[in-house]
C-alpha positions, 0 to 999 in steps of 0.5 A: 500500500502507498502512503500519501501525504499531503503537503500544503505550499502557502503562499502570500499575495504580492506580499510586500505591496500587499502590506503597504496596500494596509497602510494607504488603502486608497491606493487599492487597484492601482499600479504601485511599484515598491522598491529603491532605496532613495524614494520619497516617502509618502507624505500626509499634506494639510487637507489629510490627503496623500503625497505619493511618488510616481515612478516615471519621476525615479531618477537611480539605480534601485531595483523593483522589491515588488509590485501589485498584479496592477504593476505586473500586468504592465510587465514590471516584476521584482528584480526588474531596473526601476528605471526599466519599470518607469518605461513600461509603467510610467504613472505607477506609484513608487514606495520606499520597501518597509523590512520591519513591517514585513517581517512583523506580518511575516510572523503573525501569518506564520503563527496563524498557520502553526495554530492550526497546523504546526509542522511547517517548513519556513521558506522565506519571509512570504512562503511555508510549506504545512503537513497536513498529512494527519488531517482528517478534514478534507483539503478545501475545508482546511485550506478556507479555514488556514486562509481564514487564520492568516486574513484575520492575523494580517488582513492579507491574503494569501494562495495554496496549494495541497498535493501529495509532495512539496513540488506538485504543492510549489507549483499548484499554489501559484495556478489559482493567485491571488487568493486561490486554492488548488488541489491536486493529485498525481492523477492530475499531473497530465492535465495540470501540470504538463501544459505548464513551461518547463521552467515552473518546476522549481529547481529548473533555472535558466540554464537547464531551461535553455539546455531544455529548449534546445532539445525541443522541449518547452513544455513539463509534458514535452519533458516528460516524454524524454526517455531517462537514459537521455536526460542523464546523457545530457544532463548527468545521472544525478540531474538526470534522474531528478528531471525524469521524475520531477516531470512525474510529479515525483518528490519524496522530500520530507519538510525541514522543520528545524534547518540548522542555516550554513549559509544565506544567499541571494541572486538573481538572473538579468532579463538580458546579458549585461556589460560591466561597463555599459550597464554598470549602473543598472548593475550597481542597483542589483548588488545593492538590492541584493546587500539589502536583501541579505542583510534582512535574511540575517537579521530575520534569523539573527546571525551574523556573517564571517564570510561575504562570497559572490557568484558571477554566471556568465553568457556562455554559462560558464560561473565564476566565485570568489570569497572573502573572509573579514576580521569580524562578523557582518550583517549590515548591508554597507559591509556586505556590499563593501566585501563583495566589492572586495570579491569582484575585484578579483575577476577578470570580465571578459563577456557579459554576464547573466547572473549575480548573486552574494552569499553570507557563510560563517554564520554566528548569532547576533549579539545585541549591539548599537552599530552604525546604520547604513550610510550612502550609496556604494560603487560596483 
C-alpha cells in the first residue's frame, strides 16, 4: 500500500505591496511599484490627503522589491531596473520597501498557520510549506479555514496549494493567485501540470531551461516524454534522474522543520546579458538590492556573517566565485556590499554576464549591539 501525504505550499499575495496596500488603502487597484532605496516617502499634506511618488519621476539605480498584479500586468516584476519599470509603467506609484513591517506580518501569518497546523517548513519571509498529512478534514475545508487564520492575523491574503509532495504543492499554489486554492493529485499531473513551461518546476533555472529548449522541449509534458537514459546523457545521472521524475510529479522530500542555516544567499538572473561597463549602473542597483536583501535574511534569523562570497554566471554559462573572509562578523548591508566589492575585484570580465548573486557563510548569532546604520550609496 502507498502512503500519501499531503503537503500544503502557502503562499502570500504580492506580499510586500500587499502590506503597504494596509497602510494607504486608497491606493487599492492601482499600479504601485515598491522598491529603491532613495524614494520619497509618502507624505500626509494639510487637507489629510496623500503625497505619493510616481515612478516615471525615479531618477537611480534601485531595483523593483515588488509590485501589485496592477504593476505586473504592465510587465514590471521584482528584480526588474526601476528605471526599466518607469518605461513600461510610467504613472505607477513608487514606495520606499518597509523590512520591519514585513517581517512583523511575516510572523503573525506564520503563527496563524502553526495554530492550526504546526509542522511547517519556513521558506522565506512570504512562503511555508504545512503537513497536513494527519488531517482528517478534507483539503478545501482546511485550506478556507488556514486562509481564514492568516486574513484575520494580517488582513492579507494569501494562495495554496495541497498535493501529495512539496513540488506538485510549489507549483499548484501559484495556478489559482491571488487568493486561490488548488488541489491536486498525481492523477492530475497530465492535465495540470504538463501544459505548464518547463521552467515552473522549481529547481529548473535558466540554464537547464535553455539546455531544455534546445532539445525541443518547452513544455513539463514535452519533458516528460524524454526517455531517462537521455536526460542523464545530457544532463548527468544525478540531474538526470531528478528531471525524469520531477516531470512525474515525483518528490519524496520530507519538510525541514528545524534547518540548522550554513549559509544565506541571494541572486538573481538579468532579463538580458549585461556589460560591466555599459550597464554598470543598472548593475550597481542589483548588488545593492541584493546587500539589502541579505542583510534582512540575517537579521530575520539573527546571525551574523564571517564570510561575504559572490557568484558571477556568465553568457556562455560558464560561473565564476570568489570569497572573502573579514576580521569580524557582518550583517549590515554597507559591509556586505563593501566585501563583495572586495570579491569582484578579483575577476577578470571578459563577456557579459547573466547572473549575480552574494552569499553570507560563517554564520554566528547576533549579539545585541548599537552599530552604525547604513550610510550612502556604494560603487560596483
Amino acid at each position: 500500500m502507498v502512503f500519501l501525504r499531503r503537503i500544503a505550499h502557502l503562499d502570500m499575495d504580492a506580499f510586500f505591496a500587499s502590506v503597504e496596500l494596509l497602510h494607504y488603502p486608497m491606493l487599492r487597484g492601482q499600479a504601485v511599484v515598491v522598491g529603491g532605496r532613495s524614494v520619497m516617502r509618502p507624505q500626509q499634506l494639510a487637507d489629510g490627503s496623500w503625497q505619493f511618488a510616481c515612478l516615471r519621476d525615479y531618477v537611480g539605480r534601485g531595483v523593483v522589491t515588488t509590485a501589485t498584479y496592477e504593476a505586473r500586468e504592465f510587465g514590471v516584476h521584482s528584480g526588474m531596473g526601476l528605471m526599466k519599470a518607469a518605461q513600461k509603467a510610467p504613472d505607477a506609484v513608487l514606495l520606499p520597501a518597509n523590512f520591519e513591517a514585513y517581517r512583523d506580518f511575516s510572523r503573525r501569518f506564520k503563527a496563524a498557520v502553526a495554530g492550526i497546523a504546526p509542522v511547517i517548513e519556513d521558506r522565506g519571509i512570504d512562503e511555508i510549506y504545512i503537513d497536513l498529512t494527519d488531517f482528517t478534514e478534507d483539503s478545501v475545508s482546511l485550506a478556507r479555514r488556514i486562509k481564514a487564520a492568516v486574513r484575520a492575523a494580517t488582513g492579507l491574503s494569501c494562495s495554496i496549494g495541497i498535493t501529495p509532495n512539496k513540488l506538485l504543492a510549489k507549483i499548484a499554489s501559484d495556478l489559482d493567485k491571488p487568493d486561490g486554492i488548488c488541489v491536486l493529485t498525481v492523477e492530475d499531473v497530465p492535465t495540470r501540470i504538463w501544459p505548464l513551461p518547463v521552467r515552473r518546476i522549481n529547481g529548473i533555472g535558466p540554464k537547464a531551461g535553455a539546455r531544455l529548449q534546445a532539445m525541443g522541449v518547452n513544455t513539463v509534458g514535452e519533458l516528460a516524454a524524454v526517455a531517462e537514459s537521455v536526460l542523464v546523457a545530457e544532463f548527468g545521472g544525478s540531474m538526470g534522474r531528478w528531471l525524469y521524475r520531477a516531470a512525474r510529479g515525483i518528490d519524496e522530500r520530507p519538510l525541514e522543520t528545524v534547518r540548522a542555516s550554513k549559509s544565506v544567499s541571494r541572486e538573481t538572473t538579468f532579463e538580458r546579458d549585461l556589460d560591466v561597463l555599459r550597464d554598470r549602473v543598472v548593475l550597481t542597483g542589483i548588488l545593492d538590492d541584493l546587500c539589502v536583501r541579505l542583510e534582512d535574511d540575517l537579521r530575520k534569523k539573527d546571525l551574523l556573517a564571517r564570510t561575504i562570497g559572490i557568484k558571477l554566471r556568465f553568457a556562455d554559462f560558464t560561473s565564476v566565485t570568489r570569497d572573502i573572509t573579514l576580521q569580524a562578523a557582518v550583517g549590515s548591508a554597507r559591509e556586505i556590499r563593501q566585501a563583495a566589492r572586495q570579491c569582484l575585484k578579483r575577476i577578470i570580465f571578459e563577456q557579459r554576464m547573466r547572473l549575480l548573486g552574494v552569499r553570507a557563510s560563517g554564520l554566528q548569532a547576533r549579539v545585541p549591539v548599537m552599530t552604525q546604520g547604513d550610510q550612502g550609496e556604494l560603487p560596483l
